[in-house]
C-alpha positions as CSV (number, residue, x, y, z in Angstrom):
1,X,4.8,-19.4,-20.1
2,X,5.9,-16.4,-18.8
3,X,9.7,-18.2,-18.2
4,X,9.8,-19.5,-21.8
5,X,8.9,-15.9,-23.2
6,X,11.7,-14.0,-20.8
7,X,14.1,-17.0,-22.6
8,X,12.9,-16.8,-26.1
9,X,13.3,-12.9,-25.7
10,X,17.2,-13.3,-24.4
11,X,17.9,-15.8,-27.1
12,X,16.1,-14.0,-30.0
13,X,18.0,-10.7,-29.3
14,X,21.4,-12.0,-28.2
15,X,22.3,-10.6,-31.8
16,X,20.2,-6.7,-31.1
17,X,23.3,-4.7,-29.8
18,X,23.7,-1.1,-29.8
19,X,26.1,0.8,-31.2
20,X,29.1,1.4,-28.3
21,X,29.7,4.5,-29.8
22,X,26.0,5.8,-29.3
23,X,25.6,4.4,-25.8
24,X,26.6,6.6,-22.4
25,X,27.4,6.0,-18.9
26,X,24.6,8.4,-16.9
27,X,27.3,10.2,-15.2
28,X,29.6,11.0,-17.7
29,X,30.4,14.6,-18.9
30,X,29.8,12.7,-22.4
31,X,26.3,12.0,-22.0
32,X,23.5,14.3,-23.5
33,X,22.0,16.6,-21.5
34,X,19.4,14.1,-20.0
35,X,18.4,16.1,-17.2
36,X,17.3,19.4,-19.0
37,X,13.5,18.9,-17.6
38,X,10.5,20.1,-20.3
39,X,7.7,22.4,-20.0
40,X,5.4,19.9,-18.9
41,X,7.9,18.0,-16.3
42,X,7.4,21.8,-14.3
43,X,3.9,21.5,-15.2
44,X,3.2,18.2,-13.9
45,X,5.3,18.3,-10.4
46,X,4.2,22.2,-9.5
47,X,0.6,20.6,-9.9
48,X,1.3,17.4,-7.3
49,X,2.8,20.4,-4.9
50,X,-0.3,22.2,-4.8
51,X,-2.2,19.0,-3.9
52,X,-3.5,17.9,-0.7
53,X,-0.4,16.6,0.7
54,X,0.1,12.3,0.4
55,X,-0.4,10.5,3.6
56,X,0.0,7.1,5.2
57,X,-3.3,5.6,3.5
58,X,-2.2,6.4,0.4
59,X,-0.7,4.2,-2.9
60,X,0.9,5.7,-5.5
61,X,2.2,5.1,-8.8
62,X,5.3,7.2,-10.2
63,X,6.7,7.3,-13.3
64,X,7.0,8.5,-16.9
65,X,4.4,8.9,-19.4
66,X,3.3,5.3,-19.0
67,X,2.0,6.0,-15.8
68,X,1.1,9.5,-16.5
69,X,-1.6,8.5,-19.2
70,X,-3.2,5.6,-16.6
71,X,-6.2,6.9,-14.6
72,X,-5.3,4.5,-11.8
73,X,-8.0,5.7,-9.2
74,X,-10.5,4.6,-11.6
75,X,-9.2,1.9,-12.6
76,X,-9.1,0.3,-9.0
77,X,-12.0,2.9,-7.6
78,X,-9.9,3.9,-4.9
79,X,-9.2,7.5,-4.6
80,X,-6.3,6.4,-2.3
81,X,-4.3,6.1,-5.4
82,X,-2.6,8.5,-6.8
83,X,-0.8,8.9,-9.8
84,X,2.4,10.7,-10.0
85,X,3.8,9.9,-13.2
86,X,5.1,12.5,-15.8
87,X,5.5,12.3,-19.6
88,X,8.7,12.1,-20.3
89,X,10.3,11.7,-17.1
90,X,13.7,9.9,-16.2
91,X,15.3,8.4,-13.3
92,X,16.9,12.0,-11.7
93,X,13.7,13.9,-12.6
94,X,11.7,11.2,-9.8
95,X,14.5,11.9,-7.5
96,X,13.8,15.7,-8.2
97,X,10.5,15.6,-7.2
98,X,10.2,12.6,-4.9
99,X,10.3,14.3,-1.7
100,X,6.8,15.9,-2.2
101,X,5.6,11.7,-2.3
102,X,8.0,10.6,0.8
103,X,6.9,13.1,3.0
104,X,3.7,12.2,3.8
105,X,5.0,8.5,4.1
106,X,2.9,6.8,1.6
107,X,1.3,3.5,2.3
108,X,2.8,1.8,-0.9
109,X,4.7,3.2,-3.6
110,X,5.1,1.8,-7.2
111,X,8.3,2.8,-9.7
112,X,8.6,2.6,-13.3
113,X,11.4,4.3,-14.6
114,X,14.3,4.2,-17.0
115,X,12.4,4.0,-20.5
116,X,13.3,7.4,-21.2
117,X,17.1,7.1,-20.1
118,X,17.4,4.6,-22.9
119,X,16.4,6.9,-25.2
120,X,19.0,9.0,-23.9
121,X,21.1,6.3,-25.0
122,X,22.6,5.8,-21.7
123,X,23.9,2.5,-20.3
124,X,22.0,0.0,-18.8
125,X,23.8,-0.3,-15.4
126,X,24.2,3.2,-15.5
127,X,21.0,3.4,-15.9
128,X,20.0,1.5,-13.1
129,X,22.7,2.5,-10.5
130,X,20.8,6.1,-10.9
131,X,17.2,3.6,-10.0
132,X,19.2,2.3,-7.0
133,X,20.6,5.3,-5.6
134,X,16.5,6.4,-6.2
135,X,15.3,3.5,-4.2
136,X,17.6,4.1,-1.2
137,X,16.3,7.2,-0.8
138,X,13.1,6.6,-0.9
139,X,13.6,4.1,2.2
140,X,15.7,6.5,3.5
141,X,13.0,9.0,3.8
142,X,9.9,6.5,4.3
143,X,10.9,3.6,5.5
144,X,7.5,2.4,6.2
145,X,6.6,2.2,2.5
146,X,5.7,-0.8,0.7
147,X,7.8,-0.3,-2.5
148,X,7.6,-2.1,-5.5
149,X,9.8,-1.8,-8.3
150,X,8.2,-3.0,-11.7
151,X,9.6,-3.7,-15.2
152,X,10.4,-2.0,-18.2
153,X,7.8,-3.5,-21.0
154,X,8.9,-4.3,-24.5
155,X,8.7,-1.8,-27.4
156,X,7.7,-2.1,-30.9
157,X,10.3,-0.5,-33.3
158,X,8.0,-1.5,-36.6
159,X,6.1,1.7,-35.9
160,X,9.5,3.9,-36.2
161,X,7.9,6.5,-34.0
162,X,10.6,6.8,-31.6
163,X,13.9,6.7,-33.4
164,X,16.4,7.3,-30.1
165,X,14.7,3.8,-29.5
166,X,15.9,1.8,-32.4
167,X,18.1,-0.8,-31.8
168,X,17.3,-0.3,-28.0
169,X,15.8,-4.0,-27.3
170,X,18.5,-5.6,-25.6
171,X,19.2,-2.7,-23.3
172,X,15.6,-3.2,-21.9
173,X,16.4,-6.5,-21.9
174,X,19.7,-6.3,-20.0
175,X,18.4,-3.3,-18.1
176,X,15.6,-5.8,-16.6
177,X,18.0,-8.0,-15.5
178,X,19.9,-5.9,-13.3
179,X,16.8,-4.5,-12.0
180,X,15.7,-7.4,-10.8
181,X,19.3,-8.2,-9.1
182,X,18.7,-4.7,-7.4
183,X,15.2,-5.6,-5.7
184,X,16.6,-8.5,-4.6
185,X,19.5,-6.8,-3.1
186,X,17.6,-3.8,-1.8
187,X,14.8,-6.4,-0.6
188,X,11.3,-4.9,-2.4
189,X,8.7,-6.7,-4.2
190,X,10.3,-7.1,-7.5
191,X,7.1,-6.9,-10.6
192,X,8.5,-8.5,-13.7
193,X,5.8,-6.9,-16.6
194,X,7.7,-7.5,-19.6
195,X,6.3,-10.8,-20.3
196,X,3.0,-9.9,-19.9
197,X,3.3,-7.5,-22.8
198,X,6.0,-9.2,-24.8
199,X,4.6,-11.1,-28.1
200,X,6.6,-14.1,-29.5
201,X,8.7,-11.9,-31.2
202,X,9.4,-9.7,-28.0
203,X,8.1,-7.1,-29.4
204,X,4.8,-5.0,-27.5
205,X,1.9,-6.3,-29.5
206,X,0.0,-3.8,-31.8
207,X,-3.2,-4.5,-30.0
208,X,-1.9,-3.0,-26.9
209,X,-0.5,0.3,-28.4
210,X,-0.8,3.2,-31.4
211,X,2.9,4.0,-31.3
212,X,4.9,1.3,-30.1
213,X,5.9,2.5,-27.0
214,X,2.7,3.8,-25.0
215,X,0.1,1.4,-24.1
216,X,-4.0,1.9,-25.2
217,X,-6.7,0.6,-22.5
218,X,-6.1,-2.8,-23.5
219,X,-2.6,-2.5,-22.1
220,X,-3.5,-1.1,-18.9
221,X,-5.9,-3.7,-18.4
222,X,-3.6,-6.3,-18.3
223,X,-0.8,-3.9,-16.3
224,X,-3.7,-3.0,-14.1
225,X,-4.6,-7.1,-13.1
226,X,-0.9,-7.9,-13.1
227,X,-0.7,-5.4,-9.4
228,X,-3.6,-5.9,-8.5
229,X,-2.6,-8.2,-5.9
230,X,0.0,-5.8,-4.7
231,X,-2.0,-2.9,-4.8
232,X,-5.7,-4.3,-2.8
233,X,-4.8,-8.2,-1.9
234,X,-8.0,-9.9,-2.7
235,X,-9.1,-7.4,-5.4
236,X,-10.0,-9.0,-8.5
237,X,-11.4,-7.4,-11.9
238,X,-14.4,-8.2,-14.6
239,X,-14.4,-7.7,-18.2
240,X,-15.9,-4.3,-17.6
241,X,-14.9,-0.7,-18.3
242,X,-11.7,0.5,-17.2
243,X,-12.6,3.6,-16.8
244,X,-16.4,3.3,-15.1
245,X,-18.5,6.1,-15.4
246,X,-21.6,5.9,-13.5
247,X,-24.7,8.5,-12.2
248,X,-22.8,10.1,-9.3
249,X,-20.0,11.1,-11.7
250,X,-19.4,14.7,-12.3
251,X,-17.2,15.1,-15.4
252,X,-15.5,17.7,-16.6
253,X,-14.8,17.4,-20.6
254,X,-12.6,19.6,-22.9
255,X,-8.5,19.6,-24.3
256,X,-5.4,18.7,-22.6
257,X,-5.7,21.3,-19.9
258,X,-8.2,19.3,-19.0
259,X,-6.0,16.2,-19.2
260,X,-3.2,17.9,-17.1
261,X,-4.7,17.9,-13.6
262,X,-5.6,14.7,-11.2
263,X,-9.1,16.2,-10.5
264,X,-10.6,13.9,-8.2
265,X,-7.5,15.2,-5.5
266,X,-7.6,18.8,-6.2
267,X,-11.5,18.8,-5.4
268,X,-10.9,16.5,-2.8
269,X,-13.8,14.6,-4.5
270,X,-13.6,11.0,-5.9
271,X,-16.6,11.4,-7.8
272,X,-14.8,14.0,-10.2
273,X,-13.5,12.6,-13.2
274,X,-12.2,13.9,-16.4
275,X,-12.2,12.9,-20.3
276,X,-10.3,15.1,-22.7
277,X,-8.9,15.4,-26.5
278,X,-5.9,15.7,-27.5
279,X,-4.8,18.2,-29.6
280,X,-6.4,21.8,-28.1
281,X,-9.0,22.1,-30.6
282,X,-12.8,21.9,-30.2
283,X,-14.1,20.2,-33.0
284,X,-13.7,16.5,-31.0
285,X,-15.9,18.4,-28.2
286,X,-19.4,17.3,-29.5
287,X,-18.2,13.8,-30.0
288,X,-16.5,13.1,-26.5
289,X,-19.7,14.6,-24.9
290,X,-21.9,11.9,-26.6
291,X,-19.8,9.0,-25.5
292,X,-19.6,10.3,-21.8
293,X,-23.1,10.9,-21.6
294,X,-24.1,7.4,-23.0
295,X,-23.1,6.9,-18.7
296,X,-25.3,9.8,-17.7
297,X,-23.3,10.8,-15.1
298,X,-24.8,13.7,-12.7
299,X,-23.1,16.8,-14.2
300,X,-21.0,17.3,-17.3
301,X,-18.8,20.6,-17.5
302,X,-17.7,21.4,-20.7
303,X,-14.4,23.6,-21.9
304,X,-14.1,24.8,-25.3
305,X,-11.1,25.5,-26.8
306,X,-9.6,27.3,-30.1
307,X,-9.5,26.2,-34.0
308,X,-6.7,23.7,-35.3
309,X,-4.2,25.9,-37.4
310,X,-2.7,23.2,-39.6
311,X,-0.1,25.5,-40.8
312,X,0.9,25.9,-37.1
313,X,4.7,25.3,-35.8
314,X,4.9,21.4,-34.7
315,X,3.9,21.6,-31.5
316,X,1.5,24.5,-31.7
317,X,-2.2,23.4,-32.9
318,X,-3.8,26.6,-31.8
319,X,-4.8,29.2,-34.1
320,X,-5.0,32.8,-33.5
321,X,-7.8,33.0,-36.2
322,X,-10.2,30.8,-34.3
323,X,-13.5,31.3,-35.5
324,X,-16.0,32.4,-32.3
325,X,-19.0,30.7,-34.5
326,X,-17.6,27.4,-35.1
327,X,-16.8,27.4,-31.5
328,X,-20.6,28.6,-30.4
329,X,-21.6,25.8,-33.0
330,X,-19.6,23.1,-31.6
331,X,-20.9,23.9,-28.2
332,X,-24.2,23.7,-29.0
333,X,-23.8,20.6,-30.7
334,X,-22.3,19.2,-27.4
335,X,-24.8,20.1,-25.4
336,X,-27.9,19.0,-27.5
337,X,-25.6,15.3,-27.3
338,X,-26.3,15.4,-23.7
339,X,-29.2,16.3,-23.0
340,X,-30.6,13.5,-25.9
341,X,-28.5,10.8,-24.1
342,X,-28.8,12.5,-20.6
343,X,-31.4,14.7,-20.0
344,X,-31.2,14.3,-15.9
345,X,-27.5,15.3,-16.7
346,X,-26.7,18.9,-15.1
347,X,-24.7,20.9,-18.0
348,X,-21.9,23.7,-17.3
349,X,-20.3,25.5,-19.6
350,X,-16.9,27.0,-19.4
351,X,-15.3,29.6,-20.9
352,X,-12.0,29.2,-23.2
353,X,-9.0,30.6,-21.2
354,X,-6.5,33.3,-23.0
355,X,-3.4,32.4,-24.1
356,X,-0.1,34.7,-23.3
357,X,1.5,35.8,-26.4
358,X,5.0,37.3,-25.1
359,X,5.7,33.4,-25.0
360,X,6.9,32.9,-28.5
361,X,5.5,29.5,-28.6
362,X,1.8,31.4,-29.2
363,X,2.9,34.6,-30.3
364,X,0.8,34.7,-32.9
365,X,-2.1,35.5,-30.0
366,X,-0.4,39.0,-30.4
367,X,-3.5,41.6,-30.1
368,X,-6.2,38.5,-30.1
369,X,-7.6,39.4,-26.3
370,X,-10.6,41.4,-28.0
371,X,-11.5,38.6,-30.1
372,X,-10.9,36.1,-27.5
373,X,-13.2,38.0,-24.8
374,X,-16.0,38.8,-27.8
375,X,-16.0,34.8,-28.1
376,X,-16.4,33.9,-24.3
377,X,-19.5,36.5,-24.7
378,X,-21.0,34.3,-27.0
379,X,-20.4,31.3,-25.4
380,X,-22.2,32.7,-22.4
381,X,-25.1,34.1,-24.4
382,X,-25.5,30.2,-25.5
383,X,-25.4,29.0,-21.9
384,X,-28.5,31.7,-21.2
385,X,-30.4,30.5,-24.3
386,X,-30.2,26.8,-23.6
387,X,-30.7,27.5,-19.9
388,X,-27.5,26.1,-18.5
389,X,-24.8,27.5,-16.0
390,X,-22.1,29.6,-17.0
391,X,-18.6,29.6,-15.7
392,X,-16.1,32.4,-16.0
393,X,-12.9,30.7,-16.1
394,X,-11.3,33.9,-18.3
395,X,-12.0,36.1,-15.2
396,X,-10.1,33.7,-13.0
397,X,-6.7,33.2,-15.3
398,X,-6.7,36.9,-17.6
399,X,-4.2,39.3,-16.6
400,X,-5.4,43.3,-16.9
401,X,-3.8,43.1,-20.8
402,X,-5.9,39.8,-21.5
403,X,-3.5,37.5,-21.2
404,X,-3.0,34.2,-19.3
405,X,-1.9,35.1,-16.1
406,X,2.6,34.8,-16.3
407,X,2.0,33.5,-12.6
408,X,-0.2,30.5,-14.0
409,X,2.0,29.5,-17.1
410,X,5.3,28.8,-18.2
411,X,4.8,28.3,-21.9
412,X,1.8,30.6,-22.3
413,X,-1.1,28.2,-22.1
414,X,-0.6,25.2,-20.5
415,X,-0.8,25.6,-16.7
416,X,1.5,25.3,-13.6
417,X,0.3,24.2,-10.2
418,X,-0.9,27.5,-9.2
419,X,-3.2,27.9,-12.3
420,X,-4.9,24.5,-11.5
421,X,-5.4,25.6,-8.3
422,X,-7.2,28.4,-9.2
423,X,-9.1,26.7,-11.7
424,X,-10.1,23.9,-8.7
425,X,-10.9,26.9,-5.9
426,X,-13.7,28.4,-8.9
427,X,-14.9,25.2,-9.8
428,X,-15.8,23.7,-5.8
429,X,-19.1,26.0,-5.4
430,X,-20.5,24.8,-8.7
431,X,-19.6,21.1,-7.8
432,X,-20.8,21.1,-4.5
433,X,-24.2,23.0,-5.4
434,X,-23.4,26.2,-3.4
435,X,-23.0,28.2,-6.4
């Protein structure tokens, strides 16, 4: 089955060509600016540098945002593996960052990359000379690591979310190809996904994905059982959750800064887990607390953040005019979820963390410190009247003007490695019950 799909998909899109004019080698002084790394790449990799340091037990998984948005410790419950993939992320960004993996000589290591060179609109084989030149230094530096080298999966242009990926089938096509020739030269364990996600039309199936390129639980099930074998020999999987929370969980709940950090390392504590929204805003707060503590894990710590602004730049969701009330009201709401679901469930409540306006991305936070401090004193007058703990999180990350810490951010509220650090040094007394 899987042979006839790889051949219906070659045959089917013999015609799909890009356009020669739109298509660069990676090295050429012609090609876009590929390697200009975003906000979150910095983000992401200062974060795995702050982490306990990777050793010679440990798997891990690097990649782009396909392997960024997998919890892969929970999904084989093994805190051995460690996810090091990064939204966004191409074949020279790994290499950037790969030494901070290779040095602690990893027992296994499993690469996805290249997706996002296409997009680039970069050749194929130059594409994959880069992925080459990444896997001989990677044995280079560790050659005791198991390394696998996996697929690109199909994409699903009908959405026409991604438009640098239009006409791009046949490069992922021919791109797969020459992959494969290069695990065979370089002699790794060579994963072929792309017909496990590849419908009769080649296309990723809607079931497994919102946007056509990114892959929903369903997906990750099925990449999850198709390395399983590679990952724990043996290991099989039932129809059960993912993403299994059970009583000795400790969860901690709230936006994307939640989302940003692989807690369970930073605590050094596979019990930690985390669930968050995306965007920043706290209206989906109430709601995610009910469906995590349907599991009634052992404690929940909840992170409020600011009011959508729909009026907002794209890319900025946070509004300056929050309103502290709908906030406290939210809050409330979240907590009386719990404790009707979960009443054994131990609640913390954390406060919202400043934002630094002399980033122009949140400038409109200009003068806002006042308001954002009066609305933290709320939130802790709540946690006194429904009798749960408080945590100070603003004292941790404000400056002396009220601002997030310059140290801790590079776009003025996300964090860098040293901000989760801090974050992860507060939250251990309360975790481990000596707070």
């Amino acid at each position: 089955m899987i042979r006839k799909t790889l051949m219906a998909c070659l045959l089917g899109l013999g015609a799909v060509s890009a356009n020669a004019n739109d298509v660069y080698d990676y090295l050429s002084q012609d090609a876009p600016a590929a390697n200009t790394y975003t906000p979150y790449y910095h983000q992401r990799a200062s974060h795995f540098a702050e982490l306990p340091a990777i050793d010679g037990n440990d798997i891990v998984i690097v990649g782009n945002s396909l392997t960024d948005n997998g919890r892969w410790n929970e999904m084989f419950g093994n805190p051995d593996v460690k996810n090091r993939g990064i939204i966004g992320d191409i074949v020279q960004g790994v290499s950037d960052r790969i030494d901070f993996v290779l040095k602690g000589h990893p027992r296994k290591l499993f690469l996805l990359i290249g997706v996002n060179d296409v997009s680039h609109h970069l050749t194929p084989d130059s594409i994959v000379s880069a992925v080459e030149n990444l896997i001989v230094k990677i044995k280079k530096a560790s050659p005791g690591t198991e390394l696998y080298l996996q697929s690109w999966l199909p994409i699903n242009n009908d959405f026409k979310r991604y438009k640098n990926m239009i006409g791009k089938e046949e490069i992922i096509l021919q791109g797969n190809v020459f992959l494969e020739q290069v695990a065979r030269r370089q002699g790794i364990t060579w994963i072929n996904l792309f017909p496990l996600f590849a419908d009769r039309e080649c296309k990723l199936p809607r079931h497994l994905t919102n946007d056509g390129l990114h892959l929903n639980e369903a997906g990750y099930r099925i990449w999850r059982d198709a390395i399983a074998g590679y990952v724990t020999p043996g290991r099989t999987f039932g129809d059960g959750d993912i993403y299994p929370l059970g009583s000795g969980d400790i969860v901690i709940l709230g936006n994307n800064l939640v989302g940003g950090a692989e807690w369970h390392e930073l605590l050094e504590n596979p019990s930690v887990k985390s669930r968050n929204t995306w965007p920043d805003v706290v209206n989906s707060l109430p709601a995610l607390a009910k469906s995590v503590a349907a599991h009634k894990p052992a404690k929940i710590l909840l992170l409020s953040s600011y009011n959508l602004d729909e009026n907002a730049p794209k890319g900025v969701n946070l509004s300056a005019n929050f309103d502290a009330d709908i906030i406290v009201g939210k809050m409330t709401e979240a907590v009386n979820a719990i404790r009707e679901l979960s009443p054994g469930t131990e609640i913390l409540i954390q406060s919202i963390t400043p934002v630094n306006s002399t980033y122009e991305k949140y400038a409109s936070f200009a003068g806002s410190a006042k308001k954002v401090k009066a609305a933290n004193k709320k939130l802790r007058k709540l946690a006194k009247k429904l009798k749960v703990t408080w945590i100070d999180a603003y004292g941790t990350f404000a400056d002396e003007n009220g601002d997030l810490k310059a140290v801790y951010t590079n776009d003025g509220f996300k964090l860098m490695g040293k901000g989760y650090k801090a974050w992860g040094e507060l939250l251990k007394p309360y975790l481990n019950g000596t707070r």
